[in-house]
C-alpha positions in Angstrom: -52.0 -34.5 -15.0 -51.3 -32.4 -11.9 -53.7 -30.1 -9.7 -51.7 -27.0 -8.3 -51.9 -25.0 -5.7 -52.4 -20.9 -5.7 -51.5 -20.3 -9.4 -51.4 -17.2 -10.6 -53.5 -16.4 -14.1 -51.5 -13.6 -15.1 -50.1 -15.8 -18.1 -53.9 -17.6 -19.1 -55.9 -14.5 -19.8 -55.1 -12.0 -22.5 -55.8 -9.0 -20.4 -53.0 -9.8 -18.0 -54.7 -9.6 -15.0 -52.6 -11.1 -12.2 -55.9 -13.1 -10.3 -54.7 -16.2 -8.3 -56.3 -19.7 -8.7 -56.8 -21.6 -5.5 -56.4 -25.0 -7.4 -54.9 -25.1 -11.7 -54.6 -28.0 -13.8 -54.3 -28.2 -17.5 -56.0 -31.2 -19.2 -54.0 -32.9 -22.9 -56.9 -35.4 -23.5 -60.3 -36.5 -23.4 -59.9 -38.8 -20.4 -58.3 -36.7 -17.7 -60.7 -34.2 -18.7 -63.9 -36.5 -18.0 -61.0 -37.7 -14.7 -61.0 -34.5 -13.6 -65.0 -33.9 -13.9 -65.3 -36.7 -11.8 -63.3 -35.2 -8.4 -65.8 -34.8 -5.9 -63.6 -32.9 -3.9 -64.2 -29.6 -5.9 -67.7 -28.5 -6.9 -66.1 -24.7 -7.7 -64.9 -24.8 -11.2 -63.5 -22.2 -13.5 -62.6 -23.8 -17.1 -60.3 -22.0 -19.4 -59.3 -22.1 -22.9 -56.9 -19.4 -24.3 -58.5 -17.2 -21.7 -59.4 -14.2 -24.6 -62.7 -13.8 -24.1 -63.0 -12.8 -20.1 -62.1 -10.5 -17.6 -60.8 -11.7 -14.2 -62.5 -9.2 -11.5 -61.1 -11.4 -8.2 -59.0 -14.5 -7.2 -60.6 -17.9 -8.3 -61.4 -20.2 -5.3 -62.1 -23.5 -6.2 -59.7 -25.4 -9.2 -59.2 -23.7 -12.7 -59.2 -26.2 -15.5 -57.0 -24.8 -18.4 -58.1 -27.3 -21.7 -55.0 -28.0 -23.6 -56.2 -30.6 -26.0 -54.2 -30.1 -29.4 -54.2 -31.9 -33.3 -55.8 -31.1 -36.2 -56.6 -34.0 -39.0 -59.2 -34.3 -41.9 -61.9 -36.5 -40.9 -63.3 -36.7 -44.5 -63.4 -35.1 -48.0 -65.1 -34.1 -51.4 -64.1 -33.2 -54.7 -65.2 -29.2 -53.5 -65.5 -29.5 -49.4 -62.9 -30.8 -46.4 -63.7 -31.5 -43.2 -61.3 -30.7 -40.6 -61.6 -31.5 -37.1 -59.4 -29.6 -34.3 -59.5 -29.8 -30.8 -60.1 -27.3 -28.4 -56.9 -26.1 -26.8 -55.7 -25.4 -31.0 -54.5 -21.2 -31.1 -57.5 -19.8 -33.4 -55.2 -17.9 -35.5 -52.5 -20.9 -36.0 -55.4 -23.1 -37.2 -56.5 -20.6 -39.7 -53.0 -20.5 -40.8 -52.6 -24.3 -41.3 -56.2 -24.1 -43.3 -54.5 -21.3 -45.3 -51.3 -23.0 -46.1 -53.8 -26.3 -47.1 -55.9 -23.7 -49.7 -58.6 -24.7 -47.4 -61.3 -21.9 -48.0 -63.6 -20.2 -45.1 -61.8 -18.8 -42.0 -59.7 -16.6 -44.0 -61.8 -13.3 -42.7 -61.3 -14.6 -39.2 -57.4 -14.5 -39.1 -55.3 -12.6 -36.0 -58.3 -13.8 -34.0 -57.1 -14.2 -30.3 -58.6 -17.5 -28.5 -58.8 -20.9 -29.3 -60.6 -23.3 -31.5 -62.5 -24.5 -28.4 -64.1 -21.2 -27.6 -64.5 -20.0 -30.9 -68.3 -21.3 -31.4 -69.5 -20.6 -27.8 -69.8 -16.6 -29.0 -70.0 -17.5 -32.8 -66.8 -15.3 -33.6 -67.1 -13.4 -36.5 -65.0 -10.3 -38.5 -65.6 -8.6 -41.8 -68.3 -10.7 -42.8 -68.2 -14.0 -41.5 -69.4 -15.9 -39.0 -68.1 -19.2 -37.5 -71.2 -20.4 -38.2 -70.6 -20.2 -41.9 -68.1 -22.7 -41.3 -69.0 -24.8 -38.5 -69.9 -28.7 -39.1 -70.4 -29.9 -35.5 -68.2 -30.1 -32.4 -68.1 -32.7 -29.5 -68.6 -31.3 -25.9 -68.7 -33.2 -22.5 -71.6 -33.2 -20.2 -70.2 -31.7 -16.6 -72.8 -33.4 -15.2 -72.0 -37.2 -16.5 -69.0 -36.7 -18.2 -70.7 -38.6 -21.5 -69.1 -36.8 -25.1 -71.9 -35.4 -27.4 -72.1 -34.3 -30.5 -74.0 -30.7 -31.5 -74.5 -30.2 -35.0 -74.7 -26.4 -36.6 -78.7 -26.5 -36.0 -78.4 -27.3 -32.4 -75.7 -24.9 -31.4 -78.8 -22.0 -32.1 -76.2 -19.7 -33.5 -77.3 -16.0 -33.6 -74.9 -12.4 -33.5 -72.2 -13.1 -30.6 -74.2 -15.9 -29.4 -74.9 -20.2 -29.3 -76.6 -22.5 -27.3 -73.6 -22.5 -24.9 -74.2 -19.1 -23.3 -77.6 -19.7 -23.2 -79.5 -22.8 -21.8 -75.8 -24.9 -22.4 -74.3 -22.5 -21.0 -71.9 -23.8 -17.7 -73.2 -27.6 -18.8 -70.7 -28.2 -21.4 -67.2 -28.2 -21.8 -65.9 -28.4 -25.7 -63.7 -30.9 -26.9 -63.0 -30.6 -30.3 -64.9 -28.8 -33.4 -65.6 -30.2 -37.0 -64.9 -27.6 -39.6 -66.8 -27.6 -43.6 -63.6 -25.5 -45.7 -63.9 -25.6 -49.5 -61.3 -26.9 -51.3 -61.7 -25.3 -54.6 -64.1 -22.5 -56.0 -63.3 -20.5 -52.3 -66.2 -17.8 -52.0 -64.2 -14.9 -51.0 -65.5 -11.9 -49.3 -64.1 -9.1 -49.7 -66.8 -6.7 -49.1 -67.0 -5.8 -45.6 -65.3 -3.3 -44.0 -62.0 -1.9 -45.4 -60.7 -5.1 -47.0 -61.2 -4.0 -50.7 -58.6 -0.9 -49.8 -56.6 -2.7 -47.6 -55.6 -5.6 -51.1 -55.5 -2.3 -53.6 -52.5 -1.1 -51.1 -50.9 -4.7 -51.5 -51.8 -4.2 -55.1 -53.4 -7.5 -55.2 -56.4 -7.9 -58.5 -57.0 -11.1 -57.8 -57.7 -12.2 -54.5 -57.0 -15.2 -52.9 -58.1 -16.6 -49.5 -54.1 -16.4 -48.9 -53.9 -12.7 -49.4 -57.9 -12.0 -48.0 -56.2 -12.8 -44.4 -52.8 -10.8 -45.0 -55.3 -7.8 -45.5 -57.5 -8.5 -42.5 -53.9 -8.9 -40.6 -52.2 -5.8 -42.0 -55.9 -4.0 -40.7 -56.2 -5.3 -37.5 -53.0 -4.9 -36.3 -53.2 -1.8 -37.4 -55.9 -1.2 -35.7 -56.3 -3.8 -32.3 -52.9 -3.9 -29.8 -51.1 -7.1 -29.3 -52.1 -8.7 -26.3 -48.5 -9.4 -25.6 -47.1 -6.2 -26.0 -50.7 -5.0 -24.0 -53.1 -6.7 -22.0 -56.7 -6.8 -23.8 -59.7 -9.3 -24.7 -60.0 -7.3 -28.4 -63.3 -6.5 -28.3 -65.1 -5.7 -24.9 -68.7 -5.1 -26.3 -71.3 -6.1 -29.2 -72.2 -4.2 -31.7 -75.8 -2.8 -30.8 -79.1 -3.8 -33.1 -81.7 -1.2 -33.1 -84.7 -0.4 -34.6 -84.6 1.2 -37.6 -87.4 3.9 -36.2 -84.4 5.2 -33.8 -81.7 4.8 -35.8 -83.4 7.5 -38.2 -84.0 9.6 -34.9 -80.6 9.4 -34.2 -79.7 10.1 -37.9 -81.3 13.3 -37.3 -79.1 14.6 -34.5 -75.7 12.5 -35.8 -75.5 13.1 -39.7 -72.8 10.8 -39.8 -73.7 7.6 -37.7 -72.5 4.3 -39.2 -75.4 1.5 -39.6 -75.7 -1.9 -41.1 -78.6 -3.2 -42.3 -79.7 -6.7 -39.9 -83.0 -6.9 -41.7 -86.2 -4.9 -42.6 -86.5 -3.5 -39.3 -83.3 -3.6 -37.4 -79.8 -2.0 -38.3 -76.4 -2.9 -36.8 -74.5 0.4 -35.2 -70.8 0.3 -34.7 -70.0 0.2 -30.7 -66.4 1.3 -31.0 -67.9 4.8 -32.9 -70.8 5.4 -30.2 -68.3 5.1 -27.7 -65.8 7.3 -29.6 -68.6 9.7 -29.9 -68.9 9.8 -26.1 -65.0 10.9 -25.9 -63.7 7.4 -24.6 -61.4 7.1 -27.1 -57.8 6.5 -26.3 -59.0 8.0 -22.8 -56.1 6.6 -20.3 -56.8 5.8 -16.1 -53.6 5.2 -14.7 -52.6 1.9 -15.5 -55.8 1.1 -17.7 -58.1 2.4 -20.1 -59.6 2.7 -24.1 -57.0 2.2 -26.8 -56.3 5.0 -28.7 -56.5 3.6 -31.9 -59.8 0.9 -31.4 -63.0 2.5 -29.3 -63.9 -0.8 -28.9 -60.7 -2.3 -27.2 -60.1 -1.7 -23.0 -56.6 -2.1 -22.2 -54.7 -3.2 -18.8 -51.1 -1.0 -19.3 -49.7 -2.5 -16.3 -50.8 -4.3 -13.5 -54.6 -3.3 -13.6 -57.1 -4.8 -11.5 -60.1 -6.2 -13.2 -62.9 -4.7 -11.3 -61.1 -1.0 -12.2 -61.7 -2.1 -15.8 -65.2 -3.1 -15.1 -65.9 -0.3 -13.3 -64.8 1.5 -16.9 -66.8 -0.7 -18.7 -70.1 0.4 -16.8 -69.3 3.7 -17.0 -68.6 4.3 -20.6 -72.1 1.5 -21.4 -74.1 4.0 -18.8 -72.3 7.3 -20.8 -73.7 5.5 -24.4 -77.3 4.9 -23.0 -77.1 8.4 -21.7 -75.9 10.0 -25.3 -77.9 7.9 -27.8 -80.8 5.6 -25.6 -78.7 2.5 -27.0 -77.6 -0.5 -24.5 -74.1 -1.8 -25.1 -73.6 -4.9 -24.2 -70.4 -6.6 -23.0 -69.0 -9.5 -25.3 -66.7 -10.5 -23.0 -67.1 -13.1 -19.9 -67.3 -11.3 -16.5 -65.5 -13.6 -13.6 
């Protein structure tokens, strides 16, 4: 373990964005994590994971702590049900590949996911029907404050759409360690329902579905659909997906035959941010070296060598453009630093 001096964190965020770290280290375990807690001599703290989920709007001054942990082993097992444990600093999509190639049912709608495990319940990730709650057990997080382990179990972690206990009252006080997954073994419930999945296995000319060819099709449509963040900087998706009441949405269904809804419950529908922002001619709408991919609405791209506050300063416009068009807030889903 080694702290650095003025790194730059061009290669730890997804979007690309060249901000400089006055102090880096990356931690491998447990202990130099709960070591590195424990250095008085730096109260400013930035901790990063696979650095998908954030944009960097300035340089970072104070010490970035890049979690690095990695394994992944079965902590116990049914007749029907696994549980896996991985730690935090495990690629998202590599782990759902290993659960794949172990016909270990659950996270097969969450492939091509960008991130890693140890992020992956702070916003409750989700994709053509499932959430991670669906599949989470527990995870083990360490107090920032006394550097102690605990344990939150699915109940705790106050899972809702885009959301936990860890961007709410947790939020900052936690640091996660390692998560416990519940994958079946046999009898996989398989959804294929959301979204374009159903098409996208009739193209591969697959009848029966298995959770091996569920993820092919929800690879083949994303990257079809979302750029590489290697090829182009981006956090995939910048905002939620609105909830309104259904008493507006039938307003607005009046003015835009063709609006897109999903039903949240008896009095709240789910509208598709990436066609509301489409709608308010966004889409594939280029700034210089930044702007809205072409293909995805939804997705704000760094080209080359953007700064992070132009692409907030996008961001705010196109959510003050949406509340303009339709009265509906858009909220970012990404972190703001």
């Amino acid at each position: 373990m080694q702290i650095k001096n003025n790194i730059s964190l061009k290669p730890f965020n997804t979007f690309g964005i060249n901000a400089m770290a006055k102090h880096f280290v990356s931690v491998n375990t447990v202990n130099e994590l709960q070591d590195v807690l424990a250095l008085k001599a730096y109260k400013n703290r930035l901790v990063l994971g696979g650095g998908s989920n954030m944009l960097l709007t300035q340089d970072f001054n104070g010490l970035v702590i890049h979690i690095n942990l990695k394994g992944i082993e079965i902590v116990s097992q049914t007749d029907d049900f696994v549980y896996v444990k991985a730690q935090a600093g495990e690629n998202w999509h590599n782990f759902v590949l290993w659960c794949i190639d172990n016909n270990f049912g659950g996270v097969e709608n969450l492939s091509l996911i960008p991130g890693n495990v140890g992020t992956s319940p702070i916003q409750n990730i989700g994709a053509y029907g499932v959430e991670l709650k669906d599949v989470f057990e527990s995870c083990e997080a360490i107090s920032v404050d006394n550097y102690e382990l605990k344990t939150f179990t699915n109940a705790n972690c106050n899972f809702g759409y885009r959301n936990s206990i860890f961007k709410q009252e947790a939020k900052g006080k936690y640091i996660i360690t390692s998560v416990v997954f519940k994958l079946s073994k046999q009898n996989h419930k398989l959804n294929v329902n959301y979204g374009t999945i159903a098409t996208e296995l009739e193209n591969m000319q697959v009848k029966t579905p298995t959770i091996k060819s569920i993820s092919k099709a929800v690879i083949a449509i994303r990257e079809s659909k979302l750029p590489n963040p290697k090829e182009i900087g981006n956090s995939g998706s910048f905002f939620k997906n609105p909830v309104i009441p259904k008493s507006h949405f039938k307003k607005l269904a009046a003015n835009f035959k063709n609006i897109p809804n999903y039903p949240v419950n008896e009095n709240e529908v789910k509208v598709p941010a990436g066609w509301l922002i489409e709608q308010a001619g966004f889409k594939g709408k280029r700034f210089n070296n930044y702007g809205v991919h072409a293909k995805q609405a939804l997705v704000l791209v760094n080209y080359s060598d953007a700064k992070g506050e132009d692409i907030l300063k996008l961001s705010k416009l196109i959510q003050e453009t949406v509340h303009r068009i339709f009265n509906i807030s858009i909220e970012a889903e990404v972190n703001i630093i």
